[in-house]
C-alpha positions in Angstrom: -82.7 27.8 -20.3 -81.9 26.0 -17.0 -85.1 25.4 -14.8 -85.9 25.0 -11.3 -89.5 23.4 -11.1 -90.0 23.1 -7.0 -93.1 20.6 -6.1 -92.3 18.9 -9.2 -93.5 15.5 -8.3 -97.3 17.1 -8.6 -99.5 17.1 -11.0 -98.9 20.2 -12.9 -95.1 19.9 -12.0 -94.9 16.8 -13.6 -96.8 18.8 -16.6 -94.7 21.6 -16.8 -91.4 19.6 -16.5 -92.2 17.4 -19.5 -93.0 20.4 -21.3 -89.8 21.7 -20.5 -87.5 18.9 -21.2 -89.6 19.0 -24.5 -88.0 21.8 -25.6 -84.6 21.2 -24.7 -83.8 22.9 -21.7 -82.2 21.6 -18.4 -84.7 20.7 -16.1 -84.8 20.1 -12.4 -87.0 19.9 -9.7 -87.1 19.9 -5.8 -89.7 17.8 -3.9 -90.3 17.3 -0.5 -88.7 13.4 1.3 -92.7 12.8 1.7 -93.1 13.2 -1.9 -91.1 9.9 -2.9 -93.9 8.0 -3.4 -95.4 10.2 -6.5 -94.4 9.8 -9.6 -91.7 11.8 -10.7 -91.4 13.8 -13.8 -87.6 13.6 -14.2 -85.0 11.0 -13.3 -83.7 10.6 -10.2 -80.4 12.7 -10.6 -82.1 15.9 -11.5 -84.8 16.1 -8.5 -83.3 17.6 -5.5 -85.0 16.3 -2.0 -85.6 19.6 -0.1 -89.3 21.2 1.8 -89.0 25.0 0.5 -89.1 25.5 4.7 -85.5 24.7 4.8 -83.9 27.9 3.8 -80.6 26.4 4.1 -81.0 23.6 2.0 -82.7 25.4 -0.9 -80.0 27.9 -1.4 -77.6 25.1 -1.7 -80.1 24.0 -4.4 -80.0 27.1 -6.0 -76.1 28.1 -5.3 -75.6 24.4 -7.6 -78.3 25.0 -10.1 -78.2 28.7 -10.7 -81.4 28.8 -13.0 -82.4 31.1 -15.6 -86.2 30.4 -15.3 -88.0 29.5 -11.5 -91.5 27.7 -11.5 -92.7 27.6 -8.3 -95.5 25.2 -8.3 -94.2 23.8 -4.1 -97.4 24.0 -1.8 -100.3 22.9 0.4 -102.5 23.0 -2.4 -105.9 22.1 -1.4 -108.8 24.1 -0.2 -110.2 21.1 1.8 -106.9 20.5 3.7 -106.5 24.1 4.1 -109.1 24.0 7.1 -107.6 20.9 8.9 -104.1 22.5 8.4 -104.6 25.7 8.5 -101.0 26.7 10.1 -99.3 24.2 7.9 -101.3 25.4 4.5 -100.0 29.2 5.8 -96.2 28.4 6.4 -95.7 26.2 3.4 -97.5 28.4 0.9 -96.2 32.1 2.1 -93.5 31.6 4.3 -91.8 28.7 1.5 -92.4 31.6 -1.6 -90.6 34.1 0.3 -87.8 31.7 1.0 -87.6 31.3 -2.9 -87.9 34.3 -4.1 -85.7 35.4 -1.3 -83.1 33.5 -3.0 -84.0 34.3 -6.3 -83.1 38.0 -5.6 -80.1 36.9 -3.9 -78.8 34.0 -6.4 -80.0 34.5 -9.6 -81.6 38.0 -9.7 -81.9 38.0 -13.3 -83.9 34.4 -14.0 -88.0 34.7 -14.5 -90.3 33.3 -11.6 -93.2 32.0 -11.9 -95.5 31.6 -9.0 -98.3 29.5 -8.9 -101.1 31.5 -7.8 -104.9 30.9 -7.1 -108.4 31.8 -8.2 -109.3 31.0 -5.2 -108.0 34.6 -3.9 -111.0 35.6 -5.9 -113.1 34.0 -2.6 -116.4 36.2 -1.9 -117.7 36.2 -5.8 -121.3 37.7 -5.7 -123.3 36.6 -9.3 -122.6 40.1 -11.0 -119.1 39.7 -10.3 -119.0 36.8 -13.3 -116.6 36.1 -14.9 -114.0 37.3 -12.7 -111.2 39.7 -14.4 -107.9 40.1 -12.8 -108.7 43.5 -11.7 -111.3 42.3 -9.5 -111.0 42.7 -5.9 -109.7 39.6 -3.9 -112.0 38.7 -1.1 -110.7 35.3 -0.2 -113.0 33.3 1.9 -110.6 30.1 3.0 -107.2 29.3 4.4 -106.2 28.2 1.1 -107.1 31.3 -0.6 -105.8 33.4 1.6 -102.4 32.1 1.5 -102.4 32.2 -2.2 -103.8 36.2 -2.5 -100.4 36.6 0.0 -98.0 34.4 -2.5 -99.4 36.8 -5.0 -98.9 39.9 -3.3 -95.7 39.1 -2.4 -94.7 38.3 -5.7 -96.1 41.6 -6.8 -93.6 43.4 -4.0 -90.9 41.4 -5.6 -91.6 42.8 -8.8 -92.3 46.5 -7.8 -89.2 47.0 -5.5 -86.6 44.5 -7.1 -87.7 45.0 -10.5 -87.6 41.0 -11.2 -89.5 39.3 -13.5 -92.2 37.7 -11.8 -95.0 36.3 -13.3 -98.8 35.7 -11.8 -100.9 33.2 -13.9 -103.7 33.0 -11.7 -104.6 29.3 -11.7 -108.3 28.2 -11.5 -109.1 24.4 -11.3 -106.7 21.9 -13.0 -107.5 18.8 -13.8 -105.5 15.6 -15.3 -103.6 12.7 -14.1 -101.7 11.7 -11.6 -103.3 13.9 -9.0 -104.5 12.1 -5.4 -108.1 12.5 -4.7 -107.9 15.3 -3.0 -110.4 17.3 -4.7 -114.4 15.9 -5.9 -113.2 14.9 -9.9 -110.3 13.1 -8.7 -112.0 11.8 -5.3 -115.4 10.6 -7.7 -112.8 8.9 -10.6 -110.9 7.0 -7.7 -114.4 5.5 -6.3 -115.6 4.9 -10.0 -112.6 3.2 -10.4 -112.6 1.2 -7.5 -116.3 -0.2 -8.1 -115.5 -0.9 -11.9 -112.8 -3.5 -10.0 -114.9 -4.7 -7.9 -113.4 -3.2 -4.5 -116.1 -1.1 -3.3 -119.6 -1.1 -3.5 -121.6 0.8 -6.1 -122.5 3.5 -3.5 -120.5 7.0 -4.5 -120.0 9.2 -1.7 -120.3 13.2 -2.9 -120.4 16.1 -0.8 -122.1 19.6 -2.1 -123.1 19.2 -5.8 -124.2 22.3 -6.2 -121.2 24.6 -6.6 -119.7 25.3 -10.0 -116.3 25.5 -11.6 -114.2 26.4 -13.7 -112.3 23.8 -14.9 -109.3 23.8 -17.3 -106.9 20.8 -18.4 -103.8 20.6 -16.8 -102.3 20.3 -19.9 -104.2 23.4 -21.7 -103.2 25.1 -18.4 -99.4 24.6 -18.9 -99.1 25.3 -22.0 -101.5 28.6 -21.3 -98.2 29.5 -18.5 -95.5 28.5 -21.0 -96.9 31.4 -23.4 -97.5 33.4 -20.3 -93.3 33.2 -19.9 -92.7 33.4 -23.9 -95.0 36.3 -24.1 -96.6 38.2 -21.1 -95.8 40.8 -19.1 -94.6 40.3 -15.5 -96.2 41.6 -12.6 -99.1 41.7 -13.6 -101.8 38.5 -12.6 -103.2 36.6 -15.9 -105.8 34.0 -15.2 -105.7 30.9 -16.6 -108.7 29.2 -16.8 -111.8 27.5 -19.2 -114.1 30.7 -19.3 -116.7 28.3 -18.7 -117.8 26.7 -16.2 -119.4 22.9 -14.9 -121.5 22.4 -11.6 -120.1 19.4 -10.0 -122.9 17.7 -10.2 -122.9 17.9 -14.1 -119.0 16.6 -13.6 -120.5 13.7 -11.2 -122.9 12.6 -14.1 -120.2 13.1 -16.5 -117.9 10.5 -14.8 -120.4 8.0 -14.3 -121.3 7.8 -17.9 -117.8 7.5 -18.7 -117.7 3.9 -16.5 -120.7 3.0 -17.8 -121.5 1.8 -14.2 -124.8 1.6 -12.3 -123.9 3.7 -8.4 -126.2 4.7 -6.1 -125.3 8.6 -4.9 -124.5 9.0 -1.5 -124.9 12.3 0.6 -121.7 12.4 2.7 -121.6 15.4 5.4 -117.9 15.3 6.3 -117.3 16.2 2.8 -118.9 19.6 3.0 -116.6 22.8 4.1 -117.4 25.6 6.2 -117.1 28.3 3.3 -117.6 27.0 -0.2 -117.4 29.5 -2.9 -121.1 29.0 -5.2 -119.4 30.1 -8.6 -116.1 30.6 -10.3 -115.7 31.3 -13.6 -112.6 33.7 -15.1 -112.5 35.8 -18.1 -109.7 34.2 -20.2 -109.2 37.2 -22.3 -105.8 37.9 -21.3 -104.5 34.8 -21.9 -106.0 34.5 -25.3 -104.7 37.7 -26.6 -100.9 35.8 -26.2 -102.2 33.1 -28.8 -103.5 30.5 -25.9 -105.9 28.2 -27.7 -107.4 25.2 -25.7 -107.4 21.9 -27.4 -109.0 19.4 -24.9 -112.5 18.9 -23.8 -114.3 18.7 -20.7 -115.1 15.0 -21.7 -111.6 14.3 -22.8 -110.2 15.1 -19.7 -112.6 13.5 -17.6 -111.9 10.0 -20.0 -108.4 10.5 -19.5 -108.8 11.1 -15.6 -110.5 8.1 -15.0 -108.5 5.9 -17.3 -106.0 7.0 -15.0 -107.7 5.6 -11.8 -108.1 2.5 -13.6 -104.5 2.1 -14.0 -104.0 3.2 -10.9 -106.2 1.2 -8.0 
């Protein structure tokens, strides 16, 4: 099973491509030049250096490879950045998935694709609304979210007029290692981390506490995608997700307990949003009907998180 991973070098890229080699099959990945920095999840020889914008370059990439399985995990994949980069986040998330699956029609009609998609298409989620199935009407209320209801949709037209396998695992909020602090776990691990060696002050800067999440391990989360492609049905959007869900301020004390350090919390107003979704949580019952069975904690991946930052700063 030859695979194409493009944005391997992130976080769940790296995931999925170790679960991949794992069981045997050839792996390789595309990552953008600016992405040289990240860890890889492969050797050298089997990442290919290409942005997804390049048409030209990716089907040569494709043309070489000829994969029988596509996971497209390539974006701009914050909310937060979304609304600094709002033209950037819209290119690189829609216009880059139609350049791949573009190509997967043309090159390799025949492989499975799976696109990286987003609760955060679920956007406008009013109380009754919880938890959110997949049949639930996407109101998405950010940049971010809107670009990813778009990758979906298009994915879906792939599916309906070209009759390829395409597969939608809605993704809510993965956490695990080797992510930049980019989002409030990651961004409160990094300052933990950086007070437990002495190279910031125990102040924690936070934004808005009061929002809650559904968070999933990145490692629960691939393998929750890998039985998606052994055993789902394409076309048709599966969340992937905890079914349970943590305000960020219960995270926040979470973290801090882990350190065992004393911080004062800090009220930052540049870290707030414009639009900031009050609740996600997914219903998970798709996903479990395939067999998926979490096996790590909220706790456990939170201790493994900011052991990570600890190795890291």
């Amino acid at each position: 099973m030859k695979t194409l991973i493009t944005g391997i070098t992130g976080m769940i890229g790296t995931h999925v491509a170790n679960v991949t080699a794992s069981r045997g099959w050839g792996t390789y990945g595309i990552a953008r030049n600016s992405a040289s920095s990240r860890l890889a999840a492969l050797s050298e020889p089997n990442i290919f250096r290409c942005d997804i914008l390049d048409r030209d370059a990716l089907e040569n990439i494709f043309l070489k490879i000829k994969p029988k399985l596509v996971i497209h995990m390539a974006a701009q994949a914050f909310n937060s950045t979304s609304w600094e980069m709002e033209e950037t986040t819209h290119y690189a998330n829609f216009i880059g998935t139609a350049n791949v699956l573009r190509l997967c029609r043309r090159v390799v009609p025949k492989a499975k694709v799976l696109l990286a998609c987003s609760s955060a298409s679920y956007g406008d989620v009013k109380p009754e609304d919880i938890p959110l199935k997949e049949n639930r009407l996407l109101k998405p209320i950010t940049p971010y979210g809107v670009t990813k209801a778009a990758t979906e949709a298009l994915g879906y037209q792939y599916y309906s007029n070209y009759s390829m396998q395409v597969y939608l695992p809605r993704l809510f909020i993965h956490v695990g290692t080797g992510h930049p602090p980019a989002t409030a776990i990651q961004n409160f691990a990094k300052q933990l981390a950086l007070i437990a060696k002495g190279r910031l002050e125990p102040t924690l800067k936070v934004g808005n506490l009061s929002t809650a999440r559904d968070f999933i391990d990145v490692r629960d989360g691939v393998n929750a995608m890998m039985l998606l492609l052994d055993n789902g049905i394409s076309g048709e959007p599966v969340n992937i997700c905890s079914g349970k869900a943590y305000k960020i301020s219960e995270v926040l004390d979470m973290l801090i307990n882990i350190s065992a350090l004393k911080v004062e919390v800090v009220t930052d107003p540049s870290l707030f949003r414009p639009s900031d979704e009050s609740m996600l949580i997914g219903d998970n019952t798709k996903i479990k009907k395939l067999g998926w069975v979490p096996k790590y904690s909220m706790k456990e991946t939170l201790e493994a998180v900011y052991n990570d930052w600890l190795d890291r700063v």
